[in-house]
N, C-alpha and C positions, 0 to 999 in steps of 0.2 A: 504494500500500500504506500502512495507520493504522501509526503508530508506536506502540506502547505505551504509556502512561502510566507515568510512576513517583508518580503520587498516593500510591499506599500501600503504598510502599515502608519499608518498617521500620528507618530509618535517625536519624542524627544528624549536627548540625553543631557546629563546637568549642565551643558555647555552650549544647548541649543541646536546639536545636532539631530536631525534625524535618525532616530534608533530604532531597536526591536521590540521593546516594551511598549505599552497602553500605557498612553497618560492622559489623565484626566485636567494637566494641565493644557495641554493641546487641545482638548473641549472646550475649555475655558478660553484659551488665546482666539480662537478663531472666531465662537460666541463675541467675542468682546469685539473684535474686528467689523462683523457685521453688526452689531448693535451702532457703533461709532459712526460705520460707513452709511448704515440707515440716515441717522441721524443730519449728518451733515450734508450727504444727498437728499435728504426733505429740507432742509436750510438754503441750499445752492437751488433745489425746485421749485420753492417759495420764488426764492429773487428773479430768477429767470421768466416768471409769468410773463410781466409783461410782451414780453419780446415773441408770444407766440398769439396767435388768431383767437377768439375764444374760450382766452383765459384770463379770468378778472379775479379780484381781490373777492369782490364781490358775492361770488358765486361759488354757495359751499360743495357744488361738484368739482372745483377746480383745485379745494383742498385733497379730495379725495384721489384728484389726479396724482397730484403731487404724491401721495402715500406709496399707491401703488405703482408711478413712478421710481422711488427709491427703494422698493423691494426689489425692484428690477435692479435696481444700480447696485443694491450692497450684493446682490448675487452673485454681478459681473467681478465687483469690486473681488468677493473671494473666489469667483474663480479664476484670476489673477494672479491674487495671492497664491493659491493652489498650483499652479502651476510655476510659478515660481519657484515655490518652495520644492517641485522635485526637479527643477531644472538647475537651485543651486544648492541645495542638501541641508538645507540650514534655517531654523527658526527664525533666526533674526535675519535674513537674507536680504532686505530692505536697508539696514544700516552695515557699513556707511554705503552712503549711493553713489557707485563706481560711475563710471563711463559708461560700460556693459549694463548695470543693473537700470539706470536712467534710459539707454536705448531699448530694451526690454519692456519698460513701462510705458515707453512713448508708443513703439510701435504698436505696442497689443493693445493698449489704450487707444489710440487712436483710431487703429483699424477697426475695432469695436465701436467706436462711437462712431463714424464714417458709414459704416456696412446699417447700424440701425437707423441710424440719421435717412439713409438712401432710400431701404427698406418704406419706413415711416412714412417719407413724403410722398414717394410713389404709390401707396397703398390709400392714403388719404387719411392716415391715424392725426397728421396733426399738420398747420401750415405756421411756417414763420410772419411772423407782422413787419411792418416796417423797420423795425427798431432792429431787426440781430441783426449784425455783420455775417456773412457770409465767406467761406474760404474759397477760394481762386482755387479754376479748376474743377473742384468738386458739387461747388456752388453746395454747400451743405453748412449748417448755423456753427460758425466761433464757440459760441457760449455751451452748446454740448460738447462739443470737440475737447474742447478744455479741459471740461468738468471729470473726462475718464483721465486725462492726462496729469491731472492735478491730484484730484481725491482719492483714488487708491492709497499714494504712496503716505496723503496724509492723515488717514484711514488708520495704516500699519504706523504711522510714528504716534498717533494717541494710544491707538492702543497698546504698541508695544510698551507706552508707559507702566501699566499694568502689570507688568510681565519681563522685569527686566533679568537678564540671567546676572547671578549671582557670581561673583569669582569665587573660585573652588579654591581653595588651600590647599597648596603641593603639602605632599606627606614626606618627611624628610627622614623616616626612619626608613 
């Protein structure tokens, strides 16, 4: 009989790496990543109303947009992070933000927000108003574009606050 793998097992070692064990702190970091991510993408969804057709302060459907809006976002948002996390092995894989780890955010951020942004307009889920700037080229809204580009990364630094890994003390016997 195969023994299972724990290759992708969703865990941690005292140092932040990816390990073999079940941690219940890795429930916890990710929980906290999407709560944050929710959060600040219903904040950044609020403010961007104006800039799209049919969205007023006004009108308590557009709160609700927004809601179900950023359930979308913290989704994307972690599976971002998810992906990250097995592409650089490491809980804390967001700090510091290399070269590499900044290109990795941009592009998938972006191409993410691009691809729904396209999807959206064509489909007729929502129109832009006069007010967003649009990106050359693509002709698709700045103000989304941004919002994956920006908030993921600052998603995982609140919440990494939460969670910082502890220095271990070498054992010198």
């Amino acid at each position: 009989m195969r023994r299972k793998s724990n290759r992708y097992r969703v865990t941690e070692d005292s140092k932040g790496n990816i390990g073999d064990r079940p941690s219940r702190k890795a429930v916890f970091r990710i929980l906290a990543i999407y709560g944050v991510a929710f959060i600040i993408n219903y904040v950044w969804e609020m403010l961007q109303m104006p800039f799209y057709e049919r969205m007023s302060f006004a009108d308590p459907a557009s709160y609700l947009q927004c809601v179900q809006a950023s359930f979308g976002d913290a989704n994307i948002i972690i599976a971002i992070f998810g992906l990250g996390l097995f592409m650089f092995r490491n809980w804390e894989w967001p700090k510091p933000l290399t070269l590499w780890k900044l290109a990795y955010l941009a592009v998938i951020g972006g191409s993410i927000a691009v691809s729904i942004e396209l999807f959206a307009l064509k489909a007729g889920k929502w129109r832009y108003s006069s007010l967003m700037p649009l990106l050359p080229l693509v002709r698709v809204g700045l103000i989304p574009f941004l919002q994956l580009l920006i908030l993921p990364y600052l998603s995982y630094s609140i919440a990494g606050r939460f969670f910082r890994v502890k220095n271990v003390p070498k054992n010198d016997t």
